[in-house]
C-alpha positions in Angstrom: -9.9 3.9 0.3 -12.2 1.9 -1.9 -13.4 2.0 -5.1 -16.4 4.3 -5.0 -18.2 3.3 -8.2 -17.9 -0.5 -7.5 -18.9 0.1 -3.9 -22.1 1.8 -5.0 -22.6 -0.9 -7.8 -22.5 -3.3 -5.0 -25.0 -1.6 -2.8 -27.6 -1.1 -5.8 -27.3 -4.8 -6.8 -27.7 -5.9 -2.6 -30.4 -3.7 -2.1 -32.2 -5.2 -5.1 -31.6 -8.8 -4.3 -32.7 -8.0 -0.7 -35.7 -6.1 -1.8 -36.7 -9.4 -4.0 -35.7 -12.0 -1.7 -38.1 -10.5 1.2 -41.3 -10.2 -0.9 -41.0 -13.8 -2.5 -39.8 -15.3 0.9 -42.5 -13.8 2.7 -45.4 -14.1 -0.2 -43.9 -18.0 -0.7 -44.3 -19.1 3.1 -48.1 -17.8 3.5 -49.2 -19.9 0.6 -47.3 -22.7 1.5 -47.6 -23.1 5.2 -50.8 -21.5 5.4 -53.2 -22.1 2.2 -51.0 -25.5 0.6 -52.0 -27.5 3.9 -55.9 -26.9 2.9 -55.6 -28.7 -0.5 -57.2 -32.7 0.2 -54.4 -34.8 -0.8 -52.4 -32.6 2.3 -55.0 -32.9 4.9 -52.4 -35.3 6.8 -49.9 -32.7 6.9 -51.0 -30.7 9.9 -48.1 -28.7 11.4 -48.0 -29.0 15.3 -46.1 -26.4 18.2 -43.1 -27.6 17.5 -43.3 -26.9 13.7 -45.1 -23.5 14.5 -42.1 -22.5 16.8 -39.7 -23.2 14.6 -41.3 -21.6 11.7 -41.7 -18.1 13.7 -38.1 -18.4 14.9 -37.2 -18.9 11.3 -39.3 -15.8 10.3 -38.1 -13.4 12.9 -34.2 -14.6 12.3 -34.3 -13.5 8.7 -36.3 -10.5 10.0 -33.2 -9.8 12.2 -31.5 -9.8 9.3 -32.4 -6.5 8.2 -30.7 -4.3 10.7 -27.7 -6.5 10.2 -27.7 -5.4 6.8 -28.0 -1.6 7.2 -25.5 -1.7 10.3 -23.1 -3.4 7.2 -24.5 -0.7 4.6 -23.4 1.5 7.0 -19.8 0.2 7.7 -19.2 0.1 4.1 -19.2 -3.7 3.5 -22.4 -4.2 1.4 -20.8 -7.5 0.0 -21.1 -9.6 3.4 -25.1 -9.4 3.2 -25.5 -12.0 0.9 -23.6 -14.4 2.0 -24.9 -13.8 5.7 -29.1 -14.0 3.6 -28.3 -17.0 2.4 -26.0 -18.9 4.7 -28.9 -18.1 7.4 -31.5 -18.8 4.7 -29.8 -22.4 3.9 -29.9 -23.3 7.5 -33.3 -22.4 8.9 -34.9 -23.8 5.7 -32.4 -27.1 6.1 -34.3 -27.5 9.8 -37.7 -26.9 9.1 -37.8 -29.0 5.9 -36.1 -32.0 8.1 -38.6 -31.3 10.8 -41.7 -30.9 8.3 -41.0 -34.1 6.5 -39.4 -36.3 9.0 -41.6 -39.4 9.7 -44.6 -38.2 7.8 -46.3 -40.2 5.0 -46.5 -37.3 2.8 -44.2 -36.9 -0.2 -41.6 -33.6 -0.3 -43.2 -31.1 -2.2 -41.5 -27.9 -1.3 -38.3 -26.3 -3.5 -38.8 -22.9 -2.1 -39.3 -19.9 -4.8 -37.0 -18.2 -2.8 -34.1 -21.0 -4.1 -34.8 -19.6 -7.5 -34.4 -15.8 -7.0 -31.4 -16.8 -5.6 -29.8 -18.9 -8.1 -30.9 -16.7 -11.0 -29.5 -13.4 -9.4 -26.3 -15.1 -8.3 -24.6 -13.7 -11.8 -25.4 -10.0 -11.0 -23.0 -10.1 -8.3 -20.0 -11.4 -10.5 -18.8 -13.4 -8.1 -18.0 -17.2 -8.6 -17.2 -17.6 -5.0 -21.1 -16.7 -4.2 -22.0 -18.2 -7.4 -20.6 -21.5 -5.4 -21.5 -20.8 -2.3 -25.5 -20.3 -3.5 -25.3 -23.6 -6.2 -23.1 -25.8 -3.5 -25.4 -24.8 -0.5 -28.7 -25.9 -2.3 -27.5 -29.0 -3.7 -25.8 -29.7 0.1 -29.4 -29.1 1.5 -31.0 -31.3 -0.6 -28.8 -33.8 -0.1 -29.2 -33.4 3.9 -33.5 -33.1 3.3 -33.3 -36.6 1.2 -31.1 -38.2 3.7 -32.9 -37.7 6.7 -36.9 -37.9 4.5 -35.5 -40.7 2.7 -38.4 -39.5 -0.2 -36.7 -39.9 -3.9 -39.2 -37.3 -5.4 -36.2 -34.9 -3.4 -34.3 -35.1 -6.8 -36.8 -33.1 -8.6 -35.8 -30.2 -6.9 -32.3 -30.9 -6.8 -32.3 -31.4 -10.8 -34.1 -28.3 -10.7 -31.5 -26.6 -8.8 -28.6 -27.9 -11.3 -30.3 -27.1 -14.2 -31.0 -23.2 -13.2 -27.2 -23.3 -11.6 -25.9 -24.9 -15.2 -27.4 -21.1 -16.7 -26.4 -19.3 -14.3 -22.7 -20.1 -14.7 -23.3 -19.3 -18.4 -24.4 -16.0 -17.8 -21.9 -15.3 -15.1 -19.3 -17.0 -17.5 -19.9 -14.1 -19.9 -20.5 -11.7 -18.1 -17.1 -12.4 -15.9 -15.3 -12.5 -20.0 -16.8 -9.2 -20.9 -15.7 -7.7 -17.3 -12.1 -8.9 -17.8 -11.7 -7.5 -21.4 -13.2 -4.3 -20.0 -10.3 -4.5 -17.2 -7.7 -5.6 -19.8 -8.5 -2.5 -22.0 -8.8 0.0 -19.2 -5.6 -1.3 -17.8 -3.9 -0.6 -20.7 -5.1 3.0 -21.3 -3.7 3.7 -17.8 -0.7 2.3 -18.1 0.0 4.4 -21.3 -1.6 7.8 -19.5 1.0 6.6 -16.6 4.3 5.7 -18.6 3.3 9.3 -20.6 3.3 10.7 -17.2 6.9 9.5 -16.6 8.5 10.1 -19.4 7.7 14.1 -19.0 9.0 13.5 -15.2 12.1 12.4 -16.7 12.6 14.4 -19.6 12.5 17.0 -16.3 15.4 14.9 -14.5 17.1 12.9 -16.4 18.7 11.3 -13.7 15.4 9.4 -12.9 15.2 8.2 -15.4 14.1 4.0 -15.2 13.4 5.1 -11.0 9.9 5.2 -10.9 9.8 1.5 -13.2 12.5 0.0 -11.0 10.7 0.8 -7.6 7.3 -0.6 -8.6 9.1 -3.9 -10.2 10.7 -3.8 -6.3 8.0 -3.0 -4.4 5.8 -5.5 -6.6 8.4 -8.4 -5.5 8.2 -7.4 -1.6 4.5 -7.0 -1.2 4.4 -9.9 -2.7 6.8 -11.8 -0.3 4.6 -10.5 2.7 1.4 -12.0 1.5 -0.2 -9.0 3.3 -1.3 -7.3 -0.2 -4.3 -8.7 -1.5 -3.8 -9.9 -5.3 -6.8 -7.7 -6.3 -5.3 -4.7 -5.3 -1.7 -5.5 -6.6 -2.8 -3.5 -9.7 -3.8 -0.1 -8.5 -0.5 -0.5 -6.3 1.8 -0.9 -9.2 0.5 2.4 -10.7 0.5 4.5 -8.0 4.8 3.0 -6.9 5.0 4.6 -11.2 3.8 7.6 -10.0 5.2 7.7 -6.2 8.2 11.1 -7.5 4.7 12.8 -9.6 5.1 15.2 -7.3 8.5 16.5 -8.5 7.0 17.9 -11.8 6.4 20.9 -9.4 10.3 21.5 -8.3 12.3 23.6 -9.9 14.5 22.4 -12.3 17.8 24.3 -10.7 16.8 22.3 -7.5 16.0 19.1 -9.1 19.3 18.5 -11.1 21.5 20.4 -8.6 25.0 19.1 -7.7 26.0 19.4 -4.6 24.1 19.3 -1.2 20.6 21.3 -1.2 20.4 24.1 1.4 18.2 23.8 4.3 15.4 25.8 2.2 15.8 23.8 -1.1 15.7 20.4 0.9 12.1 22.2 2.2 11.2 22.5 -1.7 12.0 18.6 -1.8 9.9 17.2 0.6 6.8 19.2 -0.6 6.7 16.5 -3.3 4.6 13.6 -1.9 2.1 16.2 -0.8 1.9 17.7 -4.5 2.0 14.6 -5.6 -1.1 13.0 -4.0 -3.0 15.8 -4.6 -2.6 15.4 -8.6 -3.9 11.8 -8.1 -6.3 11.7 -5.4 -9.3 11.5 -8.0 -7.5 8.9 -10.7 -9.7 5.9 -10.2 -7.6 2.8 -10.1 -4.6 4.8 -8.6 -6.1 6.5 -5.7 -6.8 3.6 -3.8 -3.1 3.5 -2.7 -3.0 7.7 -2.5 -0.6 6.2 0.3 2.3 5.4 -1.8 2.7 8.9 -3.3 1.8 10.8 0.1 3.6 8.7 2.4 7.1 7.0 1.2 9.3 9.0 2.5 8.2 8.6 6.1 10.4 6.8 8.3 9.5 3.8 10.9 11.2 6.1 13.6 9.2 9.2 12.9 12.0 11.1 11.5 10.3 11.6 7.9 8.2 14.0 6.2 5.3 14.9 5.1 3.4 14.0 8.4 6.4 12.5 11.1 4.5 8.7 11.2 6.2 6.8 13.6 5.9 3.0 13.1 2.8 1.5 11.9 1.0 4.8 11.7 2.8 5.1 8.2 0.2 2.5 5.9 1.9 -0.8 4.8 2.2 -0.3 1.0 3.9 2.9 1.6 6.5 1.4 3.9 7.1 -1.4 1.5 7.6 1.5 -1.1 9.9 3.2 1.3 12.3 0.5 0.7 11.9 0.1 -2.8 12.6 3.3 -2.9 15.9 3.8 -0.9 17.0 0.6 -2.7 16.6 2.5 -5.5 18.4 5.8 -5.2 21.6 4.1 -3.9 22.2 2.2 -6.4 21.2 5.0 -9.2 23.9 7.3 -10.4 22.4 11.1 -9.0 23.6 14.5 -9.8 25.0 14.9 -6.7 26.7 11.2 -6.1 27.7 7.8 -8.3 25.9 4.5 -8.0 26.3 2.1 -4.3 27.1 -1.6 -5.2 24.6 -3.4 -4.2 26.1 -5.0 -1.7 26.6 -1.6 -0.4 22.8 -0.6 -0.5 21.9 -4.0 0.6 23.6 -3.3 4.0 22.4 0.3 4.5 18.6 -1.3 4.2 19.5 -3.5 6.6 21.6 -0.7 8.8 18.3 0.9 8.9 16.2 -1.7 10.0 14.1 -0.6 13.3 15.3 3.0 12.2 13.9 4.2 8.5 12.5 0.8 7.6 10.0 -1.2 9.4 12.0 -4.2 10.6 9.7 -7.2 9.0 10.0 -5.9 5.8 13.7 -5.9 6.1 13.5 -9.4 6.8 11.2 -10.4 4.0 13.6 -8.0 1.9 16.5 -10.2 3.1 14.6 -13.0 1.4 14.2 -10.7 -2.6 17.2 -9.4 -2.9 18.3 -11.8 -5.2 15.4 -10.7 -7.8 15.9 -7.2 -7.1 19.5 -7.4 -8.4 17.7 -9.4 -11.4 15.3 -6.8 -11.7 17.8 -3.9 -11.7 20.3 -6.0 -14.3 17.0 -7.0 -16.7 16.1 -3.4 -17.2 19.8 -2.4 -17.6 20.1 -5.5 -20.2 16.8 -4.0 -21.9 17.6 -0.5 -21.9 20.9 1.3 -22.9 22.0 3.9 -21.0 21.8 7.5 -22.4 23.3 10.6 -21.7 23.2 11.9 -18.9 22.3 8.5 -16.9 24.7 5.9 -15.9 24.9 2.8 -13.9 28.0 2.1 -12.0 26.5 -1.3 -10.6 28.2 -4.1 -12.6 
């Protein structure tokens, strides 16, 4: 799932910038190529087939553009268009420049309009990588133009260039400050909503009490380790490993804290609990972009779990991840119904179950953490005393 508001944010900012960049492209290139050649001083500069061919295959490339675009619109990945307008931009410009000037007596006179609607709406996207990619790509033209031309009056344009990309970066600079301290402070009124959440889970069952913040540190450490979780999305994966056991506000308590093994229609109650669960977040923003966790961690990689019976890949990778975090967990957490597992003891039942309940990479790369999870698990019991109710038997 992605993040609907940015998404549409995204579209609206693509659809402008596409919408400007047409017009002055199009309005820029009559007046240049047709009515600038008909001033005197650039009667020498008459264009000839080869110029005209390469002009129209310019035109109707960035033309083909468009349906590019809406097929991406489409698909839901509004952020490639840019870079694909101006990396094709950059290049068909780059060529018909060099072929324009090359070997002509006439003195470079063009820094396209376009270069500036481009530079100067780089910040909307708030993205330095396109930020660079724009400023970079115009000074590396240049550069390429006054190479081949060998015409000095080519650093006008390129000074031109640095100067609108020096304000530019201002603007995006603040605007990239003013984004993060909006993050920070959203961030941290979800993390309280989230830790508030908790504590009334636990308050519920005691005996979970420090699960739900052990499994995210844990699952935080091995998505990590696989470098298959994208940094950006580390955050709204952390919340939603907090809330993964939501769904057990809705079991009764006489099931919940029950000693002994749970009849076949209790352990029914039990399992409805990623499916309640992902219902109650499935319109949080910043948590509902891994719905997965919650609805899916107690699936197994040989199709044995519930709710849906994956098998394999089918179950999504940040839920198997969690999976393990999870099991990890519960063995070595003193339960109603059972003491605490060593963790040497859980460490080879994760590994027992490689191929089986877990997904067999990540019992390799969980080989590999193990180490930090028994720091993680020894920091919070360092950093919180255990109450009533709740022990650890794990030295």
């Amino acid at each position: 799932m992605k993040n609907t508001s940015l998404l549409h944010e995204e579209k609206r900012s693509t659809v402008l910038f596409m919408s400007l960049f047409y017009i002055v492209f199009f309005l820029y290139d009559i007046f240049y190529y047709n009515l600038f050649p008909l001033l005197p001083w650039m009667a020498d500069a008459v264009p000839d087939t080869i110029w005209y061919f390469l002009s129209f295959s310019k035109h109707l490339i960035i033309i083909c553009l468009i349906p590019i675009s809406i097929y991406l619109f489409k698909k839901g990945n509004p952020g490639k268009v840019k870079y694909i307008v101006v990396i094709t931009y950059l290049v068909t410009n780059l060529v018909t420049d060099i072929y324009y000037y090359f070997g002509k007596e006439i003195s470079y006179s063009s820094g396209n309009l376009v270069e500036l609607v481009i530079i100067l709406f780089s910040p909307v996207f708030i993205s330095k990588r396109f930020f660079h990619l724009v400023t970079w790509g115009l000074i590396l033209k240049y550069i390429l133009v006054g190479v081949f031309i060998q015409d000095p009056i080519i650093l006008f344009p390129a000074t031109i260039v640095m100067i609108l990309a020096s304000i530019s970066y201002i603007l995006l600079s603040r605007i990239l400050n003013y984004v993060k301290a909006l993050k920070n402070t959203y961030d941290e009124q979800l993390a309280g909503m989230v830790k508030g959440v908790i504590a009334t889970l636990e308050l519920k069952d005691p005996y979970t009490r420090g699960h739900s913040e052990r499994v995210a540190e844990y699952a935080m450490s091995l998505a990590k380790a696989t470098g298959k979780v994208n940094e950006s999305e580390l955050n709204s994966f952390y919340y939603a490993c907090l809330l993964h056991d939501i769904g057990k506000v809705n079991i009764p308590d006489t099931i919940l804290a029950k000693h002994g093994k749970l009849t076949d229609e209790e352990y029914e109650v039990i399992k409805t609990h990623p499916v309640v669960g992902a219902k109650a977040i499935e319109d949080v923003e910043g948590i509902a972009d891994h719905i997965a966790v919650v609805y899916h961690h107690h699936e197994r990689w040989d199709g044995k779990g519930y709710p849906a019976g994956l098998v394999g890949e089918e179950t999504p990778f940040v839920a198997r991840i969690t999976a393990v975090a999870d099991a990890f967990d519960a063995m070595t957490s003193t339960r109603s119904y059972r003491p605490a597992l060593p963790y040497e003891e859980a460490y080879k039942r994760i590994l027992d179950g490689k191929g089986s309940q877990f997904d067999p990479e990540l019992v390799e790369v969980f080989k590999q953490v193990f180490p930090d999870w028994i720091t993680i698990s020894k920091q919070y019991l360092k950093n919180h005393a255990p109450k009533e109710g709740h022990k650890h038997e794990n030295p």
